[in-house]
Structures are given as C-alpha cells and as structure tokens.
N, C-alpha and C positions, 0 to 999 in steps of 0.2 A: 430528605430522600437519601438513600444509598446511591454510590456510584452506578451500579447495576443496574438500579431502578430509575435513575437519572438519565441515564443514556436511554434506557429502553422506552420514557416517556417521552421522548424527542425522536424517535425512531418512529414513533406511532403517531406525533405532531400533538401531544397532550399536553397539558400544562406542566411545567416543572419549578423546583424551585429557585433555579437557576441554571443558565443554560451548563451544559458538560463541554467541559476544554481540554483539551491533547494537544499537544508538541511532539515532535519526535527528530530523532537524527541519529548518523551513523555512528559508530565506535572503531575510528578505525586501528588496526592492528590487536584489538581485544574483541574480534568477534570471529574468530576461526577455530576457539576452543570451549567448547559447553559451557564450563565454571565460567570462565572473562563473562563472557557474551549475557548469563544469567547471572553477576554479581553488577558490570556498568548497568545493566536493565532496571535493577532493584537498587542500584543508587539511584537512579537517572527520577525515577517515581518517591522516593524517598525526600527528593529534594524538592519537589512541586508537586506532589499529592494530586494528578492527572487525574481525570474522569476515566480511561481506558489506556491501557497501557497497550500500544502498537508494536510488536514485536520487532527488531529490527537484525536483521541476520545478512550478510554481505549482497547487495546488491545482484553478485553472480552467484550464490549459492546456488541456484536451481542447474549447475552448468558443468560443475566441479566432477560431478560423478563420471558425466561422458567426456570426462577429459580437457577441460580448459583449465586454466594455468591463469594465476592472475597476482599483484603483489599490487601494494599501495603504492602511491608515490606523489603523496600531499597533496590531492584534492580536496578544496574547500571542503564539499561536500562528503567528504570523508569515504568515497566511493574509491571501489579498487578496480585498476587496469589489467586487460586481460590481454597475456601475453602470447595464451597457444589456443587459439579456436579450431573444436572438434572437427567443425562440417566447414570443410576447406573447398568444397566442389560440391554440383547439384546431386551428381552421385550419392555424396554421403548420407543424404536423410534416406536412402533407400536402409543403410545398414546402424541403424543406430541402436543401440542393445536394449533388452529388457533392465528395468534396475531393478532392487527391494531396498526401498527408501528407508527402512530398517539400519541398513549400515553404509556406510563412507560419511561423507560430509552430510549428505542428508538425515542420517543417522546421527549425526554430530548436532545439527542443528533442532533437532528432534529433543534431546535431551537439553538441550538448551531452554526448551520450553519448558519440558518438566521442571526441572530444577528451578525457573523462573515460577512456574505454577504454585508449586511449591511451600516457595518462603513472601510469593506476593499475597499482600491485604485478598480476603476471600471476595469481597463486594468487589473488586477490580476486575472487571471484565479485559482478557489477553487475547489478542486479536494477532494472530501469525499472521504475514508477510505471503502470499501466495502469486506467481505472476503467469499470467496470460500465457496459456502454450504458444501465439504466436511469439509476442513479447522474450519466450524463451531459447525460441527458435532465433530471432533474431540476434541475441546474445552468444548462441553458440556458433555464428556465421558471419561475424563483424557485421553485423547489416544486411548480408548478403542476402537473406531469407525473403527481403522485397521483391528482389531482381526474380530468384529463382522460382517464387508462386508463379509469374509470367512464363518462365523456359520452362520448367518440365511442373505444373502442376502436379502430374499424378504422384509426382516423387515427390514432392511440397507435403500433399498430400500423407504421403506415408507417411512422413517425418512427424506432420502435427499428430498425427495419430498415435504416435507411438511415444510424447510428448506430454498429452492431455492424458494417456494412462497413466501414465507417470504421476503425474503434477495432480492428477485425479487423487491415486494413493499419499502423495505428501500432506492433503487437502487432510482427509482420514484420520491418517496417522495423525497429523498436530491437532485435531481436536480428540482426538484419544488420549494424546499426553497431557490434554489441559488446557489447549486454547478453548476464549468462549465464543471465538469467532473470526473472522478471516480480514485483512485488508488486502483485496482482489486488483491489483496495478496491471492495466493493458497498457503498454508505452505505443503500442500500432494505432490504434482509434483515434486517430490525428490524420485530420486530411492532407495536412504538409506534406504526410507520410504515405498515403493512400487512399484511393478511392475508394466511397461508398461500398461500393460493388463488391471491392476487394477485401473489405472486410465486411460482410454478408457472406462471402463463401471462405476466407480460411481463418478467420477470426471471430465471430459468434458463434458458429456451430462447436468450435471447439472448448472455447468459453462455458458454455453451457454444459458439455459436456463433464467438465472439472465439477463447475459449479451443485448439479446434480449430486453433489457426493456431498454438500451441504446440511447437516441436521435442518428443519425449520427453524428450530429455536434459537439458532446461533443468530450473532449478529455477525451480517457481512458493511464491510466500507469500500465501496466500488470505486476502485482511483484511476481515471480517463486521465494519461499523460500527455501532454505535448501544446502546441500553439492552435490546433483547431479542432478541440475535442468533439467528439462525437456524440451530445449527451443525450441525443433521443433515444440510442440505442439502449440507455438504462430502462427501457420500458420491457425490453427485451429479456431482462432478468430478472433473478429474486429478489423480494422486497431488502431496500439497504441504503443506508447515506449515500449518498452519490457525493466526489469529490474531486476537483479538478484543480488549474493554477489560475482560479477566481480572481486574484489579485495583479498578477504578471502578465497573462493571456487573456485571461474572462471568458467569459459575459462574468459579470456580476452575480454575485450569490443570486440573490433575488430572482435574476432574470432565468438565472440554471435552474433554479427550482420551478418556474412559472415553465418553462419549458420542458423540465423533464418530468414534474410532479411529484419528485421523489423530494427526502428530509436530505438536506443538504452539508457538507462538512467546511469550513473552508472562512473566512476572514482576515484572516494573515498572510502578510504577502512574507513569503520564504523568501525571497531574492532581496529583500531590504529589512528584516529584520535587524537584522547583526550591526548595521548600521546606522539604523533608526532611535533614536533615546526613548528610553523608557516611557517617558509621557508622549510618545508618539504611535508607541507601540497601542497603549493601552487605548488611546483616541481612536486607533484603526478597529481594534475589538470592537468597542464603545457603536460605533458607525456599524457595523457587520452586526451588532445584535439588534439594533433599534430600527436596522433596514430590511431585517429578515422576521418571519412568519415564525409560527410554532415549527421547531422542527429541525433547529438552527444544533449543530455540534462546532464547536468554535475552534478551528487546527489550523493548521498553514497549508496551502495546496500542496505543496513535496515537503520533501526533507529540507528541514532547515540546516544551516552550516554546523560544521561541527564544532567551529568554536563559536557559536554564539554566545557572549556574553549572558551569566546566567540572571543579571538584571534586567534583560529583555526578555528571557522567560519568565521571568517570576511578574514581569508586567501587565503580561497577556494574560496570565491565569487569575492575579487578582481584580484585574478589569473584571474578567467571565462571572466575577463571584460578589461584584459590587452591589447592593442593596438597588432593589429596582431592574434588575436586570433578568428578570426572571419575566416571559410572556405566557 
C-alpha cells in the first residue's frame, strides 16, 4: 500500500498492510518563518518516513494576527509563552477585527504548507494543524473565555463568531495550498474545563461551523485535549480518527473507539516516551495494535517532547511495521 491508501483504509476500518504510524512535535524557534518551519517538517519525515505528516505551526499561531505576543522560553514541549493577550476584558470579543488569512502570520504559516507540500513524498498525505474557535478564544484571553461565556454570553457570542470565520477561512486556504487534510485540536471538550451544556452551545456549533469548510475527501484527525474528554461528541462531526491522551488520561484506545465508533489515533503515551527505552516503547505499540480493531492509526495522544530521543521514535515506527502487525 501507499501511505495515502494506508491511512485511508484505516480510516474506513479496512484491512491494511500494516497499521499507519505518526509522531509529531514542536520546532521550537524554527517555526515562525515559512522556509525553517517547511525544511525541520521535511527533515523531521525524512528521518522516519511517517504514514501522514501532521503539520506543526506554533501552538498560538491562530492568535498572532489579533495581536498576541509570544516568545519561547524552553518548554519541554517546545510550546511558546504568550506574553500580550488580545482580549483583556469581556468587552473585547465585541471588537475583534476581520483578518484575510492571506497575509501576516497566517499568511506565513500558509506558505509554510506550500512549500512543505511541495518538496514532501506525493503518497504523504499533510494534515494542517486547525484549532477549535473556542480553543482559540481561549488562547487569546489567557483562559478568560471560560469565565466570560458565563458573564456576558452575547459578547462570547460575538467573539466566536467572528473566530470560526476566521479559522473557517484558515481551514480553506491550507487545503488550497496543499494540505490533504486537517488535525482539528479542541483543548475546551474536557469536562475539567467545562460542562456538557457549555460546550453544546459555544463549542459544537462553532466547531461545525469551521468544519463545514471541509472538502469530503480530505482526511480530518479530530484531537479532544484534556483529562476528561468528551468523545461522544465525535458523533457530532465528520467522519475522522478521533484522538485523545489514551495513554495519560484515557479510556483506553479500544474502549474510545467502542464509545465513540469512530477509527481511533492514539497508543503512545507522550508524556513517557522520551523516557521509556526503546524496547518499551515499541512493547507499548506492540499492546495498542493487538488490543485495537481495524481502524487502529498508531500516534501519541499530543505532542511529544521536543527532545525526544530519536531512538524512541525510530522504535515506535518500526514496531507499527513489524511482520504480523497488520489486522
């Protein structure tokens, strides 16, 4: 099989020849310029020959335009700290501008994909990074965006609205520049974080909203963040992997998939990679293929660290591709 056709017969729960395996993680201070961000991309796949290559553009990219300010400052996880949040007060989702994701950083990031598109293997299906208008809201408000759904909904309100157009058109643009599909991150969908309820009205409707801008043909990878995801709501969306922190949080692959009925992503625990030996790594794969259904994409629930030893990557992929591992 092709990579292409690999992923997409696990997407459909068909037989394959061996399950598709992804790793992904940040780049940090080489992902704020098109070339960096599209040359570590096309190492990063070069060096483990991934089933999909997961696009990775700064964590606050979606933020930058309406004015937050953010700089690295050695996070494991290679994520960068934001130093000036737009929406300072419930006021400000009233006034928050139109963009044309055409130019600034979104613009930046845009070309990123192309260029990655590019010079990557054509069977590698490129899956951009897209995040949840709440998700986005919340990045632009330090958090605040929880509080303020409560105090002035209607201004919550306007805010996602004029968020999910946005993020709507970033959605657009990156599969016009080349992506062949989207990995869709809601960081809210966590009950830690909020009530059912509360994301029923300012986080699915908006979701879907974006989502709708989806060709059918693409692949979507639907990533539910946090300690008490929400994964019934994957019923609620287009057909897509569904992927959560299986390993750190749970339920279990298996039990995510019997619950949500969607093809599942997930095996690898991110949060013990980097410190696991290689034949521990590959034992955890090994367990995540033999315990999951047709339908199985083999990745870590998040990003893994950015210095993960590249012996613990190279473990997890030749696990995925060991004789017999194919259902």
């Amino acid at each position: 099989m092709t990579r292409i056709e690999r992923v997409r017969a696990a997407l459909a729960g068909e037989a394959v020849d061996r399950p598709p395996v992804a790793l992904w993680k940040h780049f940090p201070e080489r992902d704020q310029r098109a070339a960096d961000l599209a040359a570590e991309t096309l190492a990063w796949q070069r060096a483990f020959a991934f089933d999909l290559v997961k696009f990775m553009p700064p964590g606050d990219y979606a933020t930058i335009d309406w004015g937050a300010e953010s700089r690295y400052a050695g996070s494991p996880g290679g994520t960068r700290e934001t130093t000036r949040f737009p929406v300072a007060s419930v006021d400000d989702w009233a006034t928050l501008p139109p963009l044309d994701v055409r130019h600034g950083f979104n613009g930046e990031m845009l070309e990123a994909v192309r260029q990655t598109r590019r010079a990557l293997d054509p069977d590698v299906p490129l899956l951009q990074t897209i995040f949840s208008p709440l998700t986005i809201a919340a990045k632009l408000s330090n958090g605040a965006a929880t509080r303020h759904l409560r105090e002035r909904p209607d201004l919550a309100h306007a805010g996602l609205r004029r968020i999910a157009a946005v993020t709507r058109g970033m959605l657009a643009a990156s599969l016009a520049a080349g992506a062949d599909g989207i990995f869709f991150a809601s960081q809210l969908a966590d009950r830690a974080l909020l009530a059912d309820a509360d994301y029923a009205e300012f986080g699915i409707p908006y979701d879907l909203a974006v989502l709708d801008a989806l060709d059918p043909a693409a692949i979507l990878l639907l990533h539910l963040h946090g300690q008490q995801p929400m994964l019934e709501i994957a019923a609620r969306y287009p057909a897509g992997f569904l992927n959560w922190h299986d390993c750190k949080a749970g339920p279990p692959l298996a039990a995510g998939a019997a619950q949500s009925g969607r093809p599942v992503a997930g095996g690898i625990d991110e949060s013990r990679i980097a410190m696991q030996s290689p034949d521990d790594v590959a034992a955890h794969v090994r367990e995540a293929i033999v315990a999951n259904p047709r339908g199985v994409l083999v990745t870590p629930g998040c990003v893994v660290p950015a210095a993960t030893p590249a012996d613990r990557i190279a473990a997890a992929v030749r696990a995925a591709r060991e004789p017999g591992a194919a259902r």
